[in-house]
C-alpha positions in Angstrom: -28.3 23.8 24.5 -29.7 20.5 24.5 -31.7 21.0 21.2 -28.3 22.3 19.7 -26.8 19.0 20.6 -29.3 17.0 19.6 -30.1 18.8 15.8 -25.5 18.3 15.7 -25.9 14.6 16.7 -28.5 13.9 14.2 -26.3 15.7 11.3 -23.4 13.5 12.5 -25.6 10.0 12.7 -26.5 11.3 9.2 -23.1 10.9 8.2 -22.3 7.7 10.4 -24.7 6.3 8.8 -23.1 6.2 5.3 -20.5 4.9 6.0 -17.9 7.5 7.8 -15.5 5.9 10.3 -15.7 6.7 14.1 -14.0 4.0 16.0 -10.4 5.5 14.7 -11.8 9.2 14.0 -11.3 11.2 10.5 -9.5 14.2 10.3 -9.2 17.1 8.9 -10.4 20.6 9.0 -13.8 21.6 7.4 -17.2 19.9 6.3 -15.8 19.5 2.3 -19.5 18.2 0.8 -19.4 20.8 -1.7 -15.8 21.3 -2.9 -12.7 20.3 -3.9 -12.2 16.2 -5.1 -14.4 14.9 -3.1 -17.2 17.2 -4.2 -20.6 15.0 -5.0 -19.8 12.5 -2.5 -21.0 11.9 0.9 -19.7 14.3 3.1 -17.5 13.1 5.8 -16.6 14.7 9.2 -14.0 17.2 9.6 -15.2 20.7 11.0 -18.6 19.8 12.9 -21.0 22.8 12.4 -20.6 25.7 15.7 -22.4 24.7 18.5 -22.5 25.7 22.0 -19.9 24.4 24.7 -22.2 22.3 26.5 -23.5 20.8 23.3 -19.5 20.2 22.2 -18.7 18.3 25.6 -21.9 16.0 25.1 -20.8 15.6 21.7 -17.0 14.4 22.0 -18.1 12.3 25.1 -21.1 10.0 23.1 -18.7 9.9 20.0 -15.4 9.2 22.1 -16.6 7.8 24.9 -19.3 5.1 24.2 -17.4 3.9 20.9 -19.0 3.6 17.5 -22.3 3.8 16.2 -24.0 0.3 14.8 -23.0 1.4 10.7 -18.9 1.0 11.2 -19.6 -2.7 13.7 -20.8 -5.2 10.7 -17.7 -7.0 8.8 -19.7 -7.2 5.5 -19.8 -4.0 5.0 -19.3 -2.4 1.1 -18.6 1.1 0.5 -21.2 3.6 0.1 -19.1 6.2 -0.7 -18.4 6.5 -4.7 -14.9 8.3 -5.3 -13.8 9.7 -8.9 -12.1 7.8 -11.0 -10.8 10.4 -13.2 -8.4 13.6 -12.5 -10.4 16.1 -11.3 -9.5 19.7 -13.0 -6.9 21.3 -11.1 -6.0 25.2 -11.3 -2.4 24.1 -10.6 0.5 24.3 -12.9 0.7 21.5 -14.7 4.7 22.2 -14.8 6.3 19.5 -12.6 7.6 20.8 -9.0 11.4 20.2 -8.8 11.0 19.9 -5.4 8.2 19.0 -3.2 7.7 20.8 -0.2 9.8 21.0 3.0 7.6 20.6 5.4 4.9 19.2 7.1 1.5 17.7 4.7 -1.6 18.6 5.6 -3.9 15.4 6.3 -7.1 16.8 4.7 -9.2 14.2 4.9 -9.8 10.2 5.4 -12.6 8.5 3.7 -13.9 5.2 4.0 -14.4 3.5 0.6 -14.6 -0.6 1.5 -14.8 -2.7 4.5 -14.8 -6.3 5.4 -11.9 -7.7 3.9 -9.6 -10.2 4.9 -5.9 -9.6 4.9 -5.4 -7.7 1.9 -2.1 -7.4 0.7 -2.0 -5.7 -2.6 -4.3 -3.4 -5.4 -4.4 -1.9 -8.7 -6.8 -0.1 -11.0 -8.4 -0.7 -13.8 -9.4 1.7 -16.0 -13.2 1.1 -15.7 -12.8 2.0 -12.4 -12.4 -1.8 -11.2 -10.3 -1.6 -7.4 -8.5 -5.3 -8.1 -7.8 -6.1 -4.7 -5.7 -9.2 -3.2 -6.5 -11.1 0.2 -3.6 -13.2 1.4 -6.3 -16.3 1.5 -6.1 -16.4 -2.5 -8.9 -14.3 -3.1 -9.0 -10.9 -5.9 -11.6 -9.3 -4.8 -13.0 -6.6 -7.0 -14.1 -2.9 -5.3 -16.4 -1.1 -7.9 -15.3 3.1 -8.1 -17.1 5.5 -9.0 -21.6 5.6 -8.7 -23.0 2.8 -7.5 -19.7 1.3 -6.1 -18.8 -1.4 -4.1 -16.9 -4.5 -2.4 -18.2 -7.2 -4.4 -19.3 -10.2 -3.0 -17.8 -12.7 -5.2 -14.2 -13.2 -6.1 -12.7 -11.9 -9.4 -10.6 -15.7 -8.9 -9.7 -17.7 -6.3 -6.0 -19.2 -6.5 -4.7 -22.0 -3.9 -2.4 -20.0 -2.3 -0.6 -21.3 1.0 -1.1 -19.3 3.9 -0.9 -19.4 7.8 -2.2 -17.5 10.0 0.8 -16.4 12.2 3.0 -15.9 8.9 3.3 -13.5 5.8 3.1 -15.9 2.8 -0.2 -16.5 0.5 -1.4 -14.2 -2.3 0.4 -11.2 -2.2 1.2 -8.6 -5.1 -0.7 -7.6 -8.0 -0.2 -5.8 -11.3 -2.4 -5.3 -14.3 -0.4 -5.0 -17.5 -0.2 -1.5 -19.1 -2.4 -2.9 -21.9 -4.9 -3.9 -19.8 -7.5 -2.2 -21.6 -6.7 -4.1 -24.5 -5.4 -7.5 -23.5 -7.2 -7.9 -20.0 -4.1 -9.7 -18.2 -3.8 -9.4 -14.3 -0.4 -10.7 -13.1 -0.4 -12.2 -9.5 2.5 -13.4 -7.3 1.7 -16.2 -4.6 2.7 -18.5 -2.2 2.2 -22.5 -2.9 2.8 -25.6 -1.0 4.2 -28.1 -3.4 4.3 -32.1 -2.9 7.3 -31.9 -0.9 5.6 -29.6 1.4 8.5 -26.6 1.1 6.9 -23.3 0.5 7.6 -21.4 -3.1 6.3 -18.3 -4.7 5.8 -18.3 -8.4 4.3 -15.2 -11.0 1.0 -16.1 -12.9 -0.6 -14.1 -15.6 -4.5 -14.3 -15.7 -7.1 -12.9 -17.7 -10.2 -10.9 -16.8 -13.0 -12.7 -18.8 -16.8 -11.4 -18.4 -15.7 -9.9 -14.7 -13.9 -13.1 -14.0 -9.7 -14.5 -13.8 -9.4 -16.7 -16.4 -6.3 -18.9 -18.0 -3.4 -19.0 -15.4 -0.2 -18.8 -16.8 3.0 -19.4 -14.7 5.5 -17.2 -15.9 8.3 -17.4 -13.0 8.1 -20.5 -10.7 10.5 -22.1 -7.8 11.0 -18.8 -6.1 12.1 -19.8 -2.8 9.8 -19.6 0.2 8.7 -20.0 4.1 6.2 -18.8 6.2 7.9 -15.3 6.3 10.0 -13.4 3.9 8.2 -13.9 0.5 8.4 -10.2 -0.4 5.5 -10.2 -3.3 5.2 -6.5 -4.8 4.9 -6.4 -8.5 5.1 -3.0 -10.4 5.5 -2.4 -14.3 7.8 0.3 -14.2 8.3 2.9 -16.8 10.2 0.6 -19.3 7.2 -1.4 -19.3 9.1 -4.3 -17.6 7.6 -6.5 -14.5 9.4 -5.9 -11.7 9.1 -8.5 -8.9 10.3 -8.4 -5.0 11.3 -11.1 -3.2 11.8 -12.5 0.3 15.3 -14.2 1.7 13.1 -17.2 2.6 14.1 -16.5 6.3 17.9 -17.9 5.2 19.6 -14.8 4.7 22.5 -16.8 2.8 20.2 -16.7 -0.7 19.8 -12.6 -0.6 23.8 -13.1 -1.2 23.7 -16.1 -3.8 23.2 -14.4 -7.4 22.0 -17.8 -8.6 18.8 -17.3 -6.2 16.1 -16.0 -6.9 15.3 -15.1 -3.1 16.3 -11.8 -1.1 16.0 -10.2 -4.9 14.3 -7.5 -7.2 13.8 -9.2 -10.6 13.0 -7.9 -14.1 11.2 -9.3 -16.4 9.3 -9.1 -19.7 5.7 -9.2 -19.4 5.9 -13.0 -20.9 7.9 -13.9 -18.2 11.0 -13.8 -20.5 14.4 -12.0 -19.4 15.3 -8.4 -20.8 18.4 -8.1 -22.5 19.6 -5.7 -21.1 19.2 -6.9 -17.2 22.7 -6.7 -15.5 23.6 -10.2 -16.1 22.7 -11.8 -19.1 19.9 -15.1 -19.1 19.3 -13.8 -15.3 16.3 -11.9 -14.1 18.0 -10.3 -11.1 17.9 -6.7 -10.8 19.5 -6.2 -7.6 20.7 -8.7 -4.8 21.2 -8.7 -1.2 17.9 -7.8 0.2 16.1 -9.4 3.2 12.4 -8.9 2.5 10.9 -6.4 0.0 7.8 -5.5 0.4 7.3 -1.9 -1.7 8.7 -0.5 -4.8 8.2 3.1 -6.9 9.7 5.0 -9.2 10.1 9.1 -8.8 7.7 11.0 -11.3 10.6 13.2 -12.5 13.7 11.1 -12.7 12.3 7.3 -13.2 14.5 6.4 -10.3 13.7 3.7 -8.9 13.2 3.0 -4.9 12.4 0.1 -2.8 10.8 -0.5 1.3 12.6 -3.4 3.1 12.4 -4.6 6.1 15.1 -5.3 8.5 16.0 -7.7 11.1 13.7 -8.3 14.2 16.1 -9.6 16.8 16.7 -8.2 20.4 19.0 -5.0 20.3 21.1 -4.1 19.0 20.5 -6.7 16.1 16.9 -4.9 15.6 15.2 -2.8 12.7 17.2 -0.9 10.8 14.2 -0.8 8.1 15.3 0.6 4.9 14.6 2.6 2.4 16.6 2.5 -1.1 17.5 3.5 -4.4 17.8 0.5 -6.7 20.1 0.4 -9.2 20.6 -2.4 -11.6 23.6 -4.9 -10.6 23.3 -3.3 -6.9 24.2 -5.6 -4.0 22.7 -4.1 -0.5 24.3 -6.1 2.1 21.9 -8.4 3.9 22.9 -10.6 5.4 26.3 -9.6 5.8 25.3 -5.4 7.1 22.6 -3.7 7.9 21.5 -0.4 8.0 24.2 2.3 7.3 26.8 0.4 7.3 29.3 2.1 5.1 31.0 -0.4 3.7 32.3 0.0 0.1 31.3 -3.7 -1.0 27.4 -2.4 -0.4 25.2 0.5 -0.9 23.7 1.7 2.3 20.3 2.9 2.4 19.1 6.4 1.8 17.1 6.0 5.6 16.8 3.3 7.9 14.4 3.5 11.2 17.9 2.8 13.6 18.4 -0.1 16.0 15.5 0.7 18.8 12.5 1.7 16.3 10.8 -1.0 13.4 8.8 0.8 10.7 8.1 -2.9 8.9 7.5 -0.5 5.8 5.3 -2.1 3.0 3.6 -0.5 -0.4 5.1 2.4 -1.5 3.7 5.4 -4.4 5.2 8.7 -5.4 2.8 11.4 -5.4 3.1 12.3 -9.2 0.2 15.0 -9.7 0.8 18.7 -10.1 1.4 20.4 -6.6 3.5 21.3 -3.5 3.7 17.6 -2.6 4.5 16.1 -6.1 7.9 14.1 -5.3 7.2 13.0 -2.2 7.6 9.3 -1.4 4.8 7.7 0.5 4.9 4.4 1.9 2.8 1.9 4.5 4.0 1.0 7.7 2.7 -2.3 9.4 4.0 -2.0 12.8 4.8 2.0 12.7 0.6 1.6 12.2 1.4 5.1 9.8 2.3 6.8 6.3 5.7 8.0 5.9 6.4 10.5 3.7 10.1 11.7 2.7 11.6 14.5 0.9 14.3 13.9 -1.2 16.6 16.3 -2.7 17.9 16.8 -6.5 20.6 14.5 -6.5 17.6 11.5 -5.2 19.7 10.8 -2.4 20.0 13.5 0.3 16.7 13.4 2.4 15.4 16.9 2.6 12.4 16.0 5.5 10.8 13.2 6.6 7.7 12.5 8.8 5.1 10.4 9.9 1.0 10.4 9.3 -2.0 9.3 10.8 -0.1 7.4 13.0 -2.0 4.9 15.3 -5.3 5.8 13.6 -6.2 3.2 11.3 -3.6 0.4 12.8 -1.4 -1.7 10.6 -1.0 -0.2 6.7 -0.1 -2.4 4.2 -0.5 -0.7 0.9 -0.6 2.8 -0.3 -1.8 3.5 -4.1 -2.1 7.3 -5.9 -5.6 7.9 -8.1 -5.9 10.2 -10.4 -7.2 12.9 -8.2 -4.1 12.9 -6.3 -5.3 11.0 -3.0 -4.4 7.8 -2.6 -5.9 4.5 -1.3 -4.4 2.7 1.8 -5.0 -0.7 3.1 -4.8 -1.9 6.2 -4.2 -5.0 7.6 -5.0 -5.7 10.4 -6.4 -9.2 10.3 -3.2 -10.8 9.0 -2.4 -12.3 12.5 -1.0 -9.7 14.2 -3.1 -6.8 14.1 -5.9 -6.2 16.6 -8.5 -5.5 14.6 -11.9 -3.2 14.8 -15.1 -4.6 14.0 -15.3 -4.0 10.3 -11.6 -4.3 9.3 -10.0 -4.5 6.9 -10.4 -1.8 4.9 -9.5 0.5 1.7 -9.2 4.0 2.7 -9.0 7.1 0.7 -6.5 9.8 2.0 -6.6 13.4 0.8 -3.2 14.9 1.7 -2.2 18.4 0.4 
């Protein structure tokens, strides 16, 4: 029995040891070294090899009880696991699924792929397999994919972003331009003190030069700001416009004053300019009446487009009421003036809201787009639900089908969720942005199989 334990323990140090999470276990159902997406990578825990019942009980109680080994404890920590950075070849149709399914996801598998970073709000792929990552200090850090990965030491650029450390303002969204490959421009959204000490947000354009940001261009400046409520996502959606969230500024009044460009999603042109054909004309205001939006997709089907938001945090029964929503151009959504389901004809309610006793504080959002019995689904972060929630919606992108929650309270507060081309996607947490409690080697960029 004891030699049973022992040659298990050594198999599972193996793994420890490259870099497999214990202190908030992985899940999942069978050792996958060998198969499926994650084939030729270190293998991570799931089904631990059959062992005797004695050798079980020593096992869970020196993984569980005496926390984590010493490879998951240092904060400069850089991935040793590689992940593809390619589709990997699927026998699925490749005929989209009009409907993803009703019902529960299967939580396959968690992989660590970087640790050690500060706050990050925000990332995006390049297609060199370059992870562009933003930390709300002002740093783009840069996580190699693929062989030979890693968290890079250096920053990609440092910007002087203003931050705090009880707060939600400093470097926050990031986009690389749909040409990327051929013009190299990164686009970043951040927070700035200027001479007059009130906070602002403006939208730069850099460009990647020899592995470094180069030649910042302001494209939108004066965007309203405070220590909360800067919003900060930024998408190209599939017009090939920028979109851009934004915070109320914590004064809900400029969600409901058109000529603000706070408590808004904006479209632009990638130089900053204003589209045409936005809803009003010479304005870059896509929708009003938000409070603070911090995610933003569009379904892989109809190009509809959907937002996260959060809602108030006040004592009940002024609390929550985080939404989700389906943006459409010229729409006003109420805040200040409702929240949640309000029904009123002036407004268009959300699709879902958490209700008046539960906060979500949802965050990055993603689709899952590739071919399968989850394609459809929207996925989205949630800081203080500390989980993934995934809904179902129905034809008409309205009715919700299913909802539910995963890997709740496992990896603590979730800031961003991002598909790869394999179909998994890449969460960050965040859990040293001031109000997380985080482990030793947080935070991190973790890659979830879901199927």
């Amino acid at each position: 029995m004891a030699r049973d334990a022992r040659r298990v323990l050594s198999r599972l140090w193996r793994v420890s040891s490259a870099g497999v999470l214990f202190a908030r276990p992985l899940v999942g159902s069978r050792w996958t070294a060998g198969r499926g997406p994650l084939a030729q990578k270190t293998p991570t825990l799931l089904d631990p090899p059959r062992v005797t019942r004695g050798a079980a009980i020593l096992i869970a109680f020196l993984l569980f009880s005496c926390g984590a080994p010493p490879a998951s404890t240092a904060s400069s920590r850089t991935t040793t696991i590689p992940i593809p950075t390619t589709a990997v070849p699927s026998t699925a149709s490749p005929t989209a699924t009009p409907s993803p399914r009703i019902g529960a996801a299967v939580v396959e598998n968690v992989q660590l792929i970087a640790s050690g970073l500060r706050a990050p709000w925000a990332v995006d792929l390049a297609p060199d397999g370059r992870l562009f990552v933003t930390e709300r200090a002002g740093r783009v850090r840069i996580v190699q994919l693929g062989p030979g990965g890693g968290l890079r030491a250096d920053p990609w650029a440092t910007v002087p972003a203003s931050t705090s450390a009880d707060g939600e303002k400093g470097l926050l969204g990031i986009a690389l331009d749909p040409d990327f490959a051929s013009n190299s421009f990164v686009y970043l959204y951040y927070s700035y003190a200027p001479s007059s000490a009130v906070t602002r947000n403006k939208l730069v354009r850099m460009r990647d030069a020899n592995d470094r940001g180069v030649e910042e261009t302001i494209l939108l400046d004066g965007i309203p700001g405070n220590n909360n409520h800067d919003g900060g996502r930024l998408k190209f959606g599939p017009d090939g416009k920028l979109y851009v969230t934004t915070g109320d500024a914590e004064n809900g009044a400029n969600a409901q004053n058109a000529t603000s460009l706070a408590g808004k999603v904006l479209r632009l042109n990638k130089d900053g300019s204003i589209p045409a054909d936005n809803p009003t004309a010479g304005s870059p205001v896509w929708s009003l009446g938000h409070r603070n939006v911090q995610g933003i997709a569009w379904h892989p089907d109809t190009g509809a487009l959907y937002e996260t938001e959060h809602g108030p945090s006040d004592p009940f029964p002024n609390c929550c009421n985080d939404e989700v929503n389906l943006i459409v151009p010229g729409g006003n959504y109420g805040w200040p003036t409702v929240r949640g389901g309000a029904g009123d004809s002036r407004f268009r309610d959300p699709l879902i809201d958490s209700g008046r006793v539960e906060t979500w504080a949802p965050s990055g959002a993603a689709f899952a787009t590739r071919p399968g019995p989850l394609r459809g689904s929207l996925i989205f972060a949630t800081l203080r639900g500390q989980h993934l929630h995934r809904v179902v919606f129905g034809p008409d992108g309205r009715t919700v089908l299913f909802q539910e929650k995963l890997v709740t309270n496992q990896y603590g507060r979730l800031r961003d969720v991002f598909e790869i081309a394999s179909g998994e996607f890449l969460v960050l947490t965040s859990n040293r942005d001031g109000r997380g409690v985080p482990a030793a080697d947080d935070d991190r960029v973790l890659l979830v199989t879901l199927r």
